[in-house]
Residue, then its C-alpha position, 0 to 999 in steps of 0.5 A: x053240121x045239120x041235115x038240110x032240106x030240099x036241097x039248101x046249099x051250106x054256106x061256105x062259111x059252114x064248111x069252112x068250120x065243117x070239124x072235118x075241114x078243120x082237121x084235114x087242113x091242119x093235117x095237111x099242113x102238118x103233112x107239108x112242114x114234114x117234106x120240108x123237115x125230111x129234105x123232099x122238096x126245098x123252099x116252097x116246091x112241092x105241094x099237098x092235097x087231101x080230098x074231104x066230103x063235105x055237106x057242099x060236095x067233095x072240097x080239096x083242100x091244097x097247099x098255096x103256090x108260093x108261100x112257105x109251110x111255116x107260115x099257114x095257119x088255120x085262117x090260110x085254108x085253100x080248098x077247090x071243088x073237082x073242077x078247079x073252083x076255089x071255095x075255101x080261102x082267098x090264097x091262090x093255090x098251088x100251080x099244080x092243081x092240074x094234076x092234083x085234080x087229075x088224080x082226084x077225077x080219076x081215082x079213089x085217092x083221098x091225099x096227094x103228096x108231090x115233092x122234089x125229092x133229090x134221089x128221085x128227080x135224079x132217077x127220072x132223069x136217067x130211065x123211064x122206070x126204076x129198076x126193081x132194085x127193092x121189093x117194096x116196089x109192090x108197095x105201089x103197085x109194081x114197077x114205077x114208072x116215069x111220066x114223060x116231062x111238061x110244063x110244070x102246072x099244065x094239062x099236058x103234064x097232068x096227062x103224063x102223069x095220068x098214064x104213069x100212075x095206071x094200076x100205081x098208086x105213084x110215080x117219078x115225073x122227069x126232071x120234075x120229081x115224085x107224085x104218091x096217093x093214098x086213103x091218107x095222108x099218112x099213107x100217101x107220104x109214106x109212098x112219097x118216102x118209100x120211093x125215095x129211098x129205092x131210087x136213093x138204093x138204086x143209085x148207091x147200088x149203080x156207082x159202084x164201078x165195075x159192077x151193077x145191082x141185081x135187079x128182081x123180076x116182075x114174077x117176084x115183085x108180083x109175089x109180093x104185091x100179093x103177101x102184102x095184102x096180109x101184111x100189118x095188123x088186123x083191121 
């Protein structure tokens, strides 16, 4: 896109063809079709997000409420602005744009992936943290926590969800299900599955009568939040 002088606004129908518009949109989709295919949300619960700068300010691009992933094409873009003004699209977006936009606000997060992920809406259903039943909790900051229930779609939950992601970059919401961020969409999956898997360990490890999991403590949890700062390859 061209640079523009003092202060032009870009038509939308320029972002909507902005390359990086079109790359995130057809990323994100590809991103809800694989919560689908990996079991993390049935129908068309759950919901994705990516944040992408534009000439026009930051656009979020958002699954739509209710329709299946299968079904978005390049033409189904929905994208809003931080305040909730949708300037991409004519699909209503996903109900739980609150909280979507709670993370954008308040954090550095560049995707958000939500999802009901059965081992995980189990867990939040039973504590109000996950036991350190795995190391890799590290991987999200430290213990993760549970975000009291609300009203799917509303202030109040976007709230709770607020207070459970302080110094995590994920965490359960009760009865609800799973909310991971990241730089990427990539890696805001991979969190999305990571905590899937402890709560699914979690779990196994705690139905085996006359017997319960150790459990780590926070000392080496710490420990290896601090190793993973050097973990994969260079750059």
């Amino acid at each position: 896109m061209s640079v523009r002088r003092g202060g032009e606004q870009p038509e939308l129908g320029e972002v909507r063809r902005d390359p990086s518009v079109v790359r995130a949109w057809a990323d994100l989709v590809a991103t809800a079709r694989r919560t689908v295919a990996d079991g993390l949300v049935v129908g068309t619960s759950g919901n994705v997000s990516v944040r992408v700068p534009t000439e026009a300010g930051d656009v979020v691009l958002v699954t739509p409420t209710g329709v299946p992933y299968d079904r978005l094409g390049p033409p189904d873009v929905v994208g809003v602005d931080l305040d909730g003004r949708r300037v991409l699209g004519e699909l209503i977006p996903t109900s739980e744009l609150p909280m979507h936009l709670a993370v954008y606000r308040a954090t550095d997060a560049a995707a958000i992936v939500h999802t009901h992920a059965v081992h995980a809406t189990a867990v939040s259903t039973l504590v109000t943290e996950l036991p350190l039943i795995h190391y890799m909790a590290a991987a999200l900051g430290g213990p993760v926590r549970v975000a009291p229930y609300a009203l799917y779609g509303t202030e109040q939950l976007a709230t709770h969800m607020l207070d459970a992601l302080a110094d995590r970059t994920g965490c359960l919401l009760q009865n609800h299900g799973t909310v991971t961020y990241g730089a990427t969409l990539d890696q805001a999956y991979d969190r999305t599955a990571q905590l899937e898997w402890m709560c699914r360990v979690w779990l196994t490890a705690s139905s085996v009568p006359g017997s319960g999991p150790s459990l780590l403590s926070r000392t080496q949890v710490d420990e290896v939040r601090d190793k993973l700062r050097t973990y994969g390859q260079p750059g």
